[in-house]
C-alpha positions as CSV (number, residue, x, y, z in Angstrom):
1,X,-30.7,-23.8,32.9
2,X,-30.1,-21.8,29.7
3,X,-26.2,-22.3,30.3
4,X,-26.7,-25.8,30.9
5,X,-28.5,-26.6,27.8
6,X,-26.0,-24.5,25.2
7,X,-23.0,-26.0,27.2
8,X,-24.9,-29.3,26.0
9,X,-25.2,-27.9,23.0
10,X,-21.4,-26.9,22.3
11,X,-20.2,-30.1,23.7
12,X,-22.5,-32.7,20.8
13,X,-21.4,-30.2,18.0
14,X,-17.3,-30.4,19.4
15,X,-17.9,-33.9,19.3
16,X,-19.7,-34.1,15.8
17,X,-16.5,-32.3,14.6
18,X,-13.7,-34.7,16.3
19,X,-15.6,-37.6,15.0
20,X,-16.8,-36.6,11.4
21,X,-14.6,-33.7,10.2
22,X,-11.7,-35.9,9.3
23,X,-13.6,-38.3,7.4
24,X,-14.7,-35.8,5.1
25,X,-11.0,-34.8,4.6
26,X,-10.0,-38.6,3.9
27,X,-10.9,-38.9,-0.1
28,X,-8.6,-36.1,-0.4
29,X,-5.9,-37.8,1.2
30,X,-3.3,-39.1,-1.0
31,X,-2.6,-42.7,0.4
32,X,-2.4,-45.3,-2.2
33,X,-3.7,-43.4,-5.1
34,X,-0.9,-43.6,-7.5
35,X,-0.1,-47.5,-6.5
36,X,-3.7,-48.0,-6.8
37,X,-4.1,-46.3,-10.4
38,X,-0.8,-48.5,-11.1
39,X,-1.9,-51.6,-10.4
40,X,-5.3,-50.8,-12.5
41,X,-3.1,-49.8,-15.6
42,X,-0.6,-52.4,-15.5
43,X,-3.1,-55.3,-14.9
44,X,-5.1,-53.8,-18.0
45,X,-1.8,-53.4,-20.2
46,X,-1.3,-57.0,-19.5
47,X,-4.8,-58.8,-19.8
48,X,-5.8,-56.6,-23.0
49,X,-2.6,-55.8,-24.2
50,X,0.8,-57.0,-24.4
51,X,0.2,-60.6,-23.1
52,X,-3.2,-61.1,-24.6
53,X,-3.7,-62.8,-28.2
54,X,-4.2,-60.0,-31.0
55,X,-7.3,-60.6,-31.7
56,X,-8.9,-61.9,-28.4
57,X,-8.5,-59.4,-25.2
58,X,-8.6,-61.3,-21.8
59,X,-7.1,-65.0,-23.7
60,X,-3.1,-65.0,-22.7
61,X,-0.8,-65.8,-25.4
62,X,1.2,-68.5,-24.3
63,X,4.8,-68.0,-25.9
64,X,4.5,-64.3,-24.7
65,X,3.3,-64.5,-21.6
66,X,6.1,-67.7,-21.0
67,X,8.4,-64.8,-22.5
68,X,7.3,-62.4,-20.0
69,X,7.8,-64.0,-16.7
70,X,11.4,-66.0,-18.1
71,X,13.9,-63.6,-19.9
72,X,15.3,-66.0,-21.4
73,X,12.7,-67.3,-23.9
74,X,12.1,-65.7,-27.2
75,X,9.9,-62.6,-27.2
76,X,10.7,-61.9,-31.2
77,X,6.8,-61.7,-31.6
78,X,6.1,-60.3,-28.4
79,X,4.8,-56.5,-27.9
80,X,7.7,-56.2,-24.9
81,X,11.1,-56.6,-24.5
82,X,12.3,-59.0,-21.3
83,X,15.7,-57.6,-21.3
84,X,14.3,-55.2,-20.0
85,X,13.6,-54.5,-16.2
86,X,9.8,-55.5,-14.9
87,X,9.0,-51.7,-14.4
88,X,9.4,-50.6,-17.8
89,X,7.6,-53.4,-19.2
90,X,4.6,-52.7,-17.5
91,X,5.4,-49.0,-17.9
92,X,5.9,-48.1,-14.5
93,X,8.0,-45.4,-12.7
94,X,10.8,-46.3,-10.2
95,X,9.4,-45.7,-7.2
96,X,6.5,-48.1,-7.7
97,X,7.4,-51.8,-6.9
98,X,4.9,-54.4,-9.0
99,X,4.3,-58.1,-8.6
100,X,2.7,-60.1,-11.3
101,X,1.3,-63.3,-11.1
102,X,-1.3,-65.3,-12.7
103,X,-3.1,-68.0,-10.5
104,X,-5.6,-70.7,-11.4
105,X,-7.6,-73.8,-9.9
106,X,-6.8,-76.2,-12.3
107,X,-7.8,-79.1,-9.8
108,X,-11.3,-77.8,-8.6
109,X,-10.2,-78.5,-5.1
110,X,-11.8,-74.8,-3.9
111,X,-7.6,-73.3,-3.5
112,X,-5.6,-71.5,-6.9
113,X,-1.9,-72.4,-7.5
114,X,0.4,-70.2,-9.5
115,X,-0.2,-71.1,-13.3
116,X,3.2,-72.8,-14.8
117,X,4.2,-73.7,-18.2
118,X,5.0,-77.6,-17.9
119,X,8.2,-79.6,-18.6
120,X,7.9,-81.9,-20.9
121,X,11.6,-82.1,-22.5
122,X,11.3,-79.8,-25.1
123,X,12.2,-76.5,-24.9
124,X,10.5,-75.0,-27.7
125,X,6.7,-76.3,-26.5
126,X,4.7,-74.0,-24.9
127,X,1.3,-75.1,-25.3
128,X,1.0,-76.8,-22.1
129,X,0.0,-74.8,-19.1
130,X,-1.6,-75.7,-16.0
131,X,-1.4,-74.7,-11.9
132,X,1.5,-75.7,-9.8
133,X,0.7,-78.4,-7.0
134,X,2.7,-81.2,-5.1
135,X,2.2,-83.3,-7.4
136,X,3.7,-80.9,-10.8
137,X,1.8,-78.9,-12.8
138,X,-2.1,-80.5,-13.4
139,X,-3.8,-79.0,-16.8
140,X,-7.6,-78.0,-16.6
141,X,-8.6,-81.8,-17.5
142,X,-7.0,-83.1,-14.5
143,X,-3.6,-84.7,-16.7
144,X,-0.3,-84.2,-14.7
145,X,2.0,-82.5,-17.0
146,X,5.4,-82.6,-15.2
147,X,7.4,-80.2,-13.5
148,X,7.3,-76.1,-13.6
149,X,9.6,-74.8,-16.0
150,X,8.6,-71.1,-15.9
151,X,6.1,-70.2,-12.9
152,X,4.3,-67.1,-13.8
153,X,4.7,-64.9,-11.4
154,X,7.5,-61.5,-11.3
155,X,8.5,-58.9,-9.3
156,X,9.4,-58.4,-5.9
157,X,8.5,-59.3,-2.5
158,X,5.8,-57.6,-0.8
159,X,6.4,-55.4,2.0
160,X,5.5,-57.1,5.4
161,X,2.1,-57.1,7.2
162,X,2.9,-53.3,8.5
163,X,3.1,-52.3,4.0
164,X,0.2,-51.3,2.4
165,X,-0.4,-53.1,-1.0
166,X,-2.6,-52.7,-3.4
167,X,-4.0,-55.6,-5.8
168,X,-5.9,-55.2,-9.1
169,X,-7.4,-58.8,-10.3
170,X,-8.4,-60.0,-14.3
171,X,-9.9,-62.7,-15.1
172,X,-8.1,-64.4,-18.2
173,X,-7.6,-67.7,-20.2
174,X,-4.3,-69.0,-21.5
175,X,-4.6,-72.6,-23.3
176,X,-7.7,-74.3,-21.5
177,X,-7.1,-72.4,-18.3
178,X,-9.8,-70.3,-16.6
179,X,-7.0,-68.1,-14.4
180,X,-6.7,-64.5,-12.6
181,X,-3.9,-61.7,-13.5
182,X,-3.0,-60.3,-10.2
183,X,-0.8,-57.8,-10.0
184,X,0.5,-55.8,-6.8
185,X,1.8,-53.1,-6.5
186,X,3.1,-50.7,-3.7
C-alpha cells in the first residue's frame, strides 16, 4: 500500500514537471524579441518622429510621409533621406526585414484599404490623401479623388504562413484621415 501510494506520488510530480517546467523557461526564450522591440521602435520613430508634423506627434505630414514610401519625391524638408535603403531609415540592422504601411477606412464600409496620395494631375499637390478601393482613392468625406499615385506602404514581402511576424500598430491622422501605422517586421 505504502509503495502504491509514493509510486502515485512520483508519477503526478514527473507529470507536473513535463507539463509545467518548460513554460516557466519560455519568457526566457529568445523568439521574436529583437523583431518584436523592432517593430515597437520603428512604428514609434515613424508616428512621433520622422513622419509626424513638428509640432503635432501622431498627425502624418503629408509631403514627408508621400516622400517616404516614393523615392522619388522631394524629402528637402524631411527628417530622412529616401535614397536611402528602408532599413536605415527606420534605423534598423540588416538582418531585420520591415514592412510599413498605413491603412485606413475612409468609406465606413467596416474593411481598411492602404492609404494613397491621389492623382490629380499635378505632381507637386500632396494634400489629397484617402484609402485605395475599386473605385480610386475615396477621401474621408466620401469624394473620389482619382487614382493612387504613391500607395503607402514599403518593404518586403512577408514570409509565408510557416514565418513568424511581428506587427506593432499607431493610430495616426494625415489630412482628414483617421488611419493605422503598421509596421512588420521579422
Amino acid at each position: 500500500m505504502d509503495f502504491g501510494i509514493g509510486a502515485g506520488i512520483f508519477l503526478l510530480v514527473v507529470a507536473f514537471t513535463v507539463a509545467f517546467i518548460p513554460s516557466m523557461f519560455q519568457p526566457f526564450d529568445q523568439g521574436l524579441q529583437e523583431e518584436t522591440v523592432a517593430a515597437d521602435r520603428v512604428t514609434d520613430h515613424l508616428a512621433d518622429g520622422i513622419l509626424a508634423h513638428p509640432a503635432d506627434q501622431g498627425t502624418l505630414d503629408i509631403a514627408c510621409t508621400a516622400a517616404f514610401f516614393d523615392n522619388s519625391r522631394d524629402d528637402t524638408s524631411c527628417r530622412f533621406d529616401n535614397a536611402e535603403p528602408l532599413g536605415e531609415r527606420v534605423g534598423v540592422s540588416d538582418r531585420i526585414r520591415v514592412r510599413v504601411t498605413v491603412i485606413a477606412d475612409a468609406t465606413d464600409d467596416g474593411t481598411t484599404g492602404t492609404v494613397c496620395l491621389a492623382d490629380d494631375g499635378n505632381p507637386n499637390n500632396v494634400g489629397r490623401v484617402g484609402e485605395r478601393t475599386d473605385e480610386g482613392v475615396i477621401a474621408a468625406n466620401g469624394d473620389n479623388l482619382g487614382q493612387c499615385e504613391v500607395p503607402f506602404e514599403l518593404g518586403g514581402t512577408s514570409p509565408s504562413e510557416t514565418g513568424s511576424v511581428v506587427s506593432a500598430r499607431r493610430f495616426v491622422s494625415i489630412g482628414t484621415l483617421d488611419a493605422a501605422l503598421i509596421v512588420r517586421s521579422w
